[in-house]
C-alpha positions in Angstrom: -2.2 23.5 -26.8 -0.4 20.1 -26.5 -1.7 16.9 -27.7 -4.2 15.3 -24.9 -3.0 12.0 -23.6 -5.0 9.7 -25.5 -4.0 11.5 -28.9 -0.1 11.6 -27.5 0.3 7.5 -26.9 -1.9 6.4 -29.5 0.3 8.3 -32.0 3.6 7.2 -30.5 2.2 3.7 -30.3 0.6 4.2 -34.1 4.6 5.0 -35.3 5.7 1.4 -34.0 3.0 -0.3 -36.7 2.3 -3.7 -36.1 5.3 -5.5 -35.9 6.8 -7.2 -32.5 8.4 -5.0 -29.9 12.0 -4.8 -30.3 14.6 -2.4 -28.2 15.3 -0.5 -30.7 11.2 0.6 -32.0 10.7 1.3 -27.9 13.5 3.7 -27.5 12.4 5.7 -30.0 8.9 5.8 -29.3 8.0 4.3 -26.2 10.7 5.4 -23.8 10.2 9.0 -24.7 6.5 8.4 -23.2 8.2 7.9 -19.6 10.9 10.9 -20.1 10.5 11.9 -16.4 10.7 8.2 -14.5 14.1 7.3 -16.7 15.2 10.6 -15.7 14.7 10.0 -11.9 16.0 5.9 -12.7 18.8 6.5 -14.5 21.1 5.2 -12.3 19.2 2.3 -10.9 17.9 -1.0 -12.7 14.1 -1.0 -11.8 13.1 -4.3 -11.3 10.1 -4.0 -9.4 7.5 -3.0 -12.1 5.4 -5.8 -10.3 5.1 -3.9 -7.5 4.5 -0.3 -8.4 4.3 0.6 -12.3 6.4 3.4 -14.0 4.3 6.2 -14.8 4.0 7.8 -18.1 4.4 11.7 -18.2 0.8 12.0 -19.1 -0.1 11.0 -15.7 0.6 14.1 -14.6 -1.1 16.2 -16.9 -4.2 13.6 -16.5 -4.6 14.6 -12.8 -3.8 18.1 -13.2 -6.8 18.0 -15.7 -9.0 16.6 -12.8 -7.7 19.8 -10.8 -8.5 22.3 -13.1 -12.4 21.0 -13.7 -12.2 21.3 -10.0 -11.0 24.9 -9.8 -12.6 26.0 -12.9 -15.8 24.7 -12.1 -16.2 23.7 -8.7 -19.5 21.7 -7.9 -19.8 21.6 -11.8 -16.7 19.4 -11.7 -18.9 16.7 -11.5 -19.6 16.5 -15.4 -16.2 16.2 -16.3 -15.5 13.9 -13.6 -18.4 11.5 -14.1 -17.3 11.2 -18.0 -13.4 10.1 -17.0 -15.5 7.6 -14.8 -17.1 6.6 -17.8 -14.1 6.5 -19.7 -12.2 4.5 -16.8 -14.9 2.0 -16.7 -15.1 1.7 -20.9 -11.3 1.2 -21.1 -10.9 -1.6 -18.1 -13.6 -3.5 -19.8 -11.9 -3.6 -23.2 -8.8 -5.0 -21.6 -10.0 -7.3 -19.7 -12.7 -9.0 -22.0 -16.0 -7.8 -20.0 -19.0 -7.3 -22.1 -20.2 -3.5 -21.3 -18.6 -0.9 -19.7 -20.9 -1.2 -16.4 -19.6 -4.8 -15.2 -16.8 -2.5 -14.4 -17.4 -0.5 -10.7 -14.8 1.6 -9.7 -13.1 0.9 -6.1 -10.2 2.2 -3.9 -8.8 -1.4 -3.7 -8.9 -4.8 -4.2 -10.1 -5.6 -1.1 -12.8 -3.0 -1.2 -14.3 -5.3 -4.1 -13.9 -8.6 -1.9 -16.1 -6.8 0.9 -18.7 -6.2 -1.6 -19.0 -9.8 -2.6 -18.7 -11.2 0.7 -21.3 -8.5 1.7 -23.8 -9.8 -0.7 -24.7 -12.8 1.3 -27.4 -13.0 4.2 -26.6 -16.5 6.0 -22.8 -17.3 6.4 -21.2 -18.1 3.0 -18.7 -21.5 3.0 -15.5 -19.7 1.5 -12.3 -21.5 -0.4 -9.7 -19.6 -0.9 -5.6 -20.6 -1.4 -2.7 -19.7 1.1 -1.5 -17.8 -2.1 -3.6 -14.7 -2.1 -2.1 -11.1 -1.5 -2.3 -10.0 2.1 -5.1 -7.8 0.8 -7.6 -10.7 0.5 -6.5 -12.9 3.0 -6.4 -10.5 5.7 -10.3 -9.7 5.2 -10.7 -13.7 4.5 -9.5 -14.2 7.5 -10.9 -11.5 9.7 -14.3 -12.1 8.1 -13.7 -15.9 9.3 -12.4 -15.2 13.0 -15.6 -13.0 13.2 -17.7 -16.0 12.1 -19.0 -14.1 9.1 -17.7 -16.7 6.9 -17.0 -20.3 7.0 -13.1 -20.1 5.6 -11.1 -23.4 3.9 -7.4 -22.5 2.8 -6.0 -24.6 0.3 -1.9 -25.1 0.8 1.0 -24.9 -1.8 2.7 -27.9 -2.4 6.5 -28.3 -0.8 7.4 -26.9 -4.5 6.0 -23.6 -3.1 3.3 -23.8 -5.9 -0.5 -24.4 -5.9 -2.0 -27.5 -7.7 -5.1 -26.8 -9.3 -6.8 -30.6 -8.2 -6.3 -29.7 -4.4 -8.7 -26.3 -5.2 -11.0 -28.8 -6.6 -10.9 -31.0 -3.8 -11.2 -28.2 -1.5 -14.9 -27.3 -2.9 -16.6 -30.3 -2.4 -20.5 -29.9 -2.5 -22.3 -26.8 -1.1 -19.4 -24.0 -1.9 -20.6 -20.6 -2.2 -17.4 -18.3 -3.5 -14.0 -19.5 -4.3 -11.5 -16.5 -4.1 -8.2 -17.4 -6.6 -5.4 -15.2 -8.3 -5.3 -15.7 -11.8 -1.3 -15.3 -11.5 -0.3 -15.3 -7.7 2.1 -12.8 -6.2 4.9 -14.4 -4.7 5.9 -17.1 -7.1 4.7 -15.4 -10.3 2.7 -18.9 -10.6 0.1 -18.9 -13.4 -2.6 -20.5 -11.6 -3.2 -23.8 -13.6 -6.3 -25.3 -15.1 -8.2 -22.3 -14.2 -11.3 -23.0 -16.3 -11.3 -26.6 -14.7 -11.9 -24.8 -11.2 -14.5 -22.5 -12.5 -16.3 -25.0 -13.7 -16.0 -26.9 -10.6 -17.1 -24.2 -8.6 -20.2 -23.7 -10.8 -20.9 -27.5 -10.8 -21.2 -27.0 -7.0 -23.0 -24.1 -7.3 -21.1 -22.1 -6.2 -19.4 -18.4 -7.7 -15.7 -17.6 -8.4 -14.2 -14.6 -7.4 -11.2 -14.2 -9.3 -8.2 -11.9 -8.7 -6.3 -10.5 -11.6 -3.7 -7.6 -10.0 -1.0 -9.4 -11.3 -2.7 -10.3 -14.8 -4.4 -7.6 -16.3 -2.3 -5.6 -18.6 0.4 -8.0 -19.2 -1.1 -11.7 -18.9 -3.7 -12.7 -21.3 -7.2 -12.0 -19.6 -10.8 -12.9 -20.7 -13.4 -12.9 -18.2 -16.0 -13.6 -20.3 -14.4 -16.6 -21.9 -13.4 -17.7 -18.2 -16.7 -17.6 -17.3 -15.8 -16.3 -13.6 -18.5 -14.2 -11.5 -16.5 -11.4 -10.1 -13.1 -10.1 -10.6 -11.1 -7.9 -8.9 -7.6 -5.9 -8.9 -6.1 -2.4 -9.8 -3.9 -0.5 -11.6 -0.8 -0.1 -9.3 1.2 -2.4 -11.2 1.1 -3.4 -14.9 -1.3 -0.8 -15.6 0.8 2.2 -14.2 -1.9 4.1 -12.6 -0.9 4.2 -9.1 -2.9 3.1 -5.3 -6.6 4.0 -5.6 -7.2 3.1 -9.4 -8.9 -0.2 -8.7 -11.9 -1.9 -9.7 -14.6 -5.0 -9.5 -16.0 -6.8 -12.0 -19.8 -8.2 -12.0 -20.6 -10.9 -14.7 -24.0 -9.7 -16.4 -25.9 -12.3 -14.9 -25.6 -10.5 -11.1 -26.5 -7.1 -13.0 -30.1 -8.0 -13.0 -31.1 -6.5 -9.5 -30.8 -9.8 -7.3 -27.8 -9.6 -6.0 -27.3 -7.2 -3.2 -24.4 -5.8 -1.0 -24.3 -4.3 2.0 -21.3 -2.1 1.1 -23.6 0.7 -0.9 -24.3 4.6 -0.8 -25.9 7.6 -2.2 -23.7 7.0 -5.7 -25.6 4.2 -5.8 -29.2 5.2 -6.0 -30.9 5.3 -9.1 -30.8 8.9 -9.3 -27.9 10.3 -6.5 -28.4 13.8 -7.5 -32.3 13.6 -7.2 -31.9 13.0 -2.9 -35.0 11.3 -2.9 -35.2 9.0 -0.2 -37.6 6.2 -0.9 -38.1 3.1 1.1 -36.8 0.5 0.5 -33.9 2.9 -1.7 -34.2 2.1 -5.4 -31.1 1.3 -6.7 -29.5 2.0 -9.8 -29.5 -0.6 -12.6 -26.8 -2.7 -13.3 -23.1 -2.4 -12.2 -24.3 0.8 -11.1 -26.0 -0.6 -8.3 -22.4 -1.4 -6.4 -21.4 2.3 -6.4 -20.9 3.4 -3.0 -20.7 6.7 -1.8 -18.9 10.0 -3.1 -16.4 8.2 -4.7 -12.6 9.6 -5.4 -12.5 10.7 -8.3 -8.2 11.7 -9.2 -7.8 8.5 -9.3 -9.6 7.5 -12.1 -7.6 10.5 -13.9 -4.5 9.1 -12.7 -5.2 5.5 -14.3 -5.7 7.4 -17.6 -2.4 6.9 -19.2 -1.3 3.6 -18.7 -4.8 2.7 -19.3 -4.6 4.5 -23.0 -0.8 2.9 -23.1 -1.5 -0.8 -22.5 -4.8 -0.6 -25.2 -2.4 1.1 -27.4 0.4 -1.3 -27.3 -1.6 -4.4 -27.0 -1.2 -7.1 -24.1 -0.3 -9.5 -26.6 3.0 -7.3 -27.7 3.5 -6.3 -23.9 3.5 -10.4 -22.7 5.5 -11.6 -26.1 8.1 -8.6 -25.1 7.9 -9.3 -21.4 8.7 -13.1 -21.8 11.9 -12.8 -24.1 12.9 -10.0 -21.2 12.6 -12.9 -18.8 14.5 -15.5 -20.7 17.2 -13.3 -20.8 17.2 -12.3 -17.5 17.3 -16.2 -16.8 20.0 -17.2 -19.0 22.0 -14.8 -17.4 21.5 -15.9 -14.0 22.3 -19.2 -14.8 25.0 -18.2 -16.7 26.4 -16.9 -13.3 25.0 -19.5 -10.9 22.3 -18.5 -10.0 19.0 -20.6 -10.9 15.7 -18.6 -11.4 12.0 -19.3 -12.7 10.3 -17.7 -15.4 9.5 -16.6 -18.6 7.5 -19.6 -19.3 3.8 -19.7 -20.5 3.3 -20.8 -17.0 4.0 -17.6 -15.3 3.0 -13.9 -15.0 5.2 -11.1 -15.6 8.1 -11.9 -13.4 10.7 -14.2 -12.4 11.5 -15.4 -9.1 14.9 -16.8 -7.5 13.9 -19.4 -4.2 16.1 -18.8 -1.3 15.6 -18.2 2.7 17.3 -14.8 2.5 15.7 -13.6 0.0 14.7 -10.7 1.4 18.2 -9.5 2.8 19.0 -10.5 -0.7 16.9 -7.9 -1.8 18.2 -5.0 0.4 21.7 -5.8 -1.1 20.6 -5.2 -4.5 18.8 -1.9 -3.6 22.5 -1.0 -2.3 23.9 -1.6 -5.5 21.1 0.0 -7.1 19.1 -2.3 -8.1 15.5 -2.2 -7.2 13.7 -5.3 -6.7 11.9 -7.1 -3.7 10.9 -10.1 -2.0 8.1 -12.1 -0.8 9.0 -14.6 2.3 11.7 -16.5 0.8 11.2 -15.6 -3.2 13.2 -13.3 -4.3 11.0 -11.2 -7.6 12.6 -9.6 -10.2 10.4 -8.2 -13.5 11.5 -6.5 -16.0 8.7 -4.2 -18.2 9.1 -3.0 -22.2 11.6 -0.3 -20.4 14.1 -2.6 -19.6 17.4 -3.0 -21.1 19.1 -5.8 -22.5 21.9 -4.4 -21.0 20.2 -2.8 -17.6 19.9 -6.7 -17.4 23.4 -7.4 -17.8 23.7 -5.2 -14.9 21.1 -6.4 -12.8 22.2 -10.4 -13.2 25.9 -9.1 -12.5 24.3 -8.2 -9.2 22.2 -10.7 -8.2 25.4 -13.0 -8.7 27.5 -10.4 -6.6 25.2 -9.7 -3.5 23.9 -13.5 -3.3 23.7 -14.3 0.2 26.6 -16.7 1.3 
């Protein structure tokens, strides 16, 4: 029988010992991890790992190992599913600094943890939130406001395109109940600054942070418990290479004790689902096991397994060191060709951005000349991961130079 996933990246990881990345350690021992994606890529520069991760060639045998509990053991499945739950939950709260495995509660999206939040709140909640949130939030945000189920301030961007962490501040004012930021937000790659200043705004005003970290966790330095933030949410499409449906929120212990309350529940989240009891008021579960909702999906969490396992393995540490001198490059040789980008500073996530109004026909020219990146309004984003190439980034500034709208 071949090694099982965890066993197969931990000793391929184990081989590089402790030293930096370099090119030549992750050929050897990384790359052959992802055999099958630089099979199917190996004529195109991939560029968008901030949009949808490369898979490792666990994945698949992860989910066909969901599959075959499920054929071998129909209903009694359930055991070997609710222990890669486990797992899943264990694993997310190592990487990003939570203090036990059940602040952790498995969702189907981002967004699916922002409803639970918002859902937790009887009277109308007075919500700050920035312009610079993925569609996912701000189209609830907004719907939630428009339906008058919150009271909704959006704080602008400055003309630079980027968010200053004193007009948050000024946004809360007295009386705030949630603030809803990106640690790193999506379009301009912008480490969002001063970010323990705003949490402790918030809390001064007593109010609770919801923070989201898609674009942070597994390659950006993330502490939640050191942060001192309420809630957290994101998922595992990008950095962590686990696909749509691998997502999660996070509950500091302080709203594990029973008092807080959502409306978005179910059966999974009874004290004892399996029991069907059905007393009344329900009795819920204890801690983060109270925001289960109902049957939940359960190949997801199989599918996160490997870059879960991977990014643990590696360290983030390693992964943002590496991912910051691939930026440089990448910057130098834009300039070196005219072409002026951002990124690779201390400031910013894991990618780099180039500012222009056509940036997105920009970005259909590169995928012509295959290479794949994309674009957000007018900011063209372009991230390299521990895959890349120096010279698959040769190639890809070459391009950007050549395709550059005129």
């Amino acid at each position: 029988m071949p090694p099982r996933t965890i066993e197969r990246i931990e000793t391929a990881i184990a081989a590089l010992g402790d030293a930096p990345l370099t090119e030549d350690g992750i050929a050897r021992h990384i790359a052959p991890l992802f055999s099958r994606v630089r099979a199917a890529f190996a004529d195109r520069v991939y560029l968008a790992n901030h949009s949808l991760g490369r898979p490792l060639d666990a994945t698949e045998d992860d989910v066909r190992e969901g599959l075959d509990a499920w054929y071998a053991n129909m209903a009694g499945a359930w055991q070997a599913w609710s222990e890669e739950m486990t797992a899943y939950r264990a694993r997310l709260a190592q990487l990003m600094g939570a203090p036990r495995a059940d602040c952790v509660v498995p969702k189907t999206s981002a967004g699916q943890g922002l409803r639970a939040i918002l859902n937790t709140y009887d009277a109308t909640p007075r919500v700050v939130a920035t312009r610079g949130e993925f569609d996912s939030l701000d189209v609830i945000l907004r719907e939630y406001a428009r339906r008058g189920r919150i009271e909704l301030t959006l704080v602008d961007a400055r003309a630079d395109g980027l968010l200053a962490s004193e007009d948050v501040i000024a946004a809360i004012g007295r009386g705030v109940d949630l603030v809803v930021v990106s640690q790193v937000i999506f379009n301009t790659g912008q480490a969002l600054p001063e970010l323990a200043a705003i949490v402790r705004a918030v809390h001064d005003a007593g109010g609770r942070v919801l923070l989201d970290i898609y674009h942070s966790l597994g390659v950006y330095p993330v502490d939640l418990t050191a942060l001192d933030v309420d809630f957290a949410v994101g998922g595992s499409y990008k950095y962590l290479r686990g696909g749509p449906g691998a997502c999660y929120l996070y509950l500091a212990p302080r709203h594990l004790d029973g008092a807080l309350r959502t409306l978005d529940t179910g059966w999974f989240a009874k004290r004892d689902p399996f029991a069907y009891e059905r007393p009344d008021p329900p009795q819920f579960a204890a801690g983060g096991d109270a925001f289960l909702e109902s049957t939940p999906p359960v190949l997801p969490l199989f599918q996160a397994r490997a870059g879960q396992v991977f990014t643990r393995a590696t360290g983030v540490a390693r992964l943002r060191a590496y991912s910051l001198q691939l930026q440089r490059a990448l910057v130098d040789l834009l300039a070196e060709r005219g072409v002026e980008a951002s990124g690779g500073s201390d400031d910013r996530g894991a990618f780099l951005i180039v500012v222009d109004a056509r940036a997105e026909a920009w970005a259909d020219a590169l995928e012509a000349v295959s290479v794949v990146a994309d674009a957000r309004g007018r900011f063209l984003r372009l991230c390299p991961d521990v895959l890349t190439t120096r010279a698959e980034l040769g190639v890809a500034a070459a391009a950007v130079a050549r395709t550059r709208p005129r």
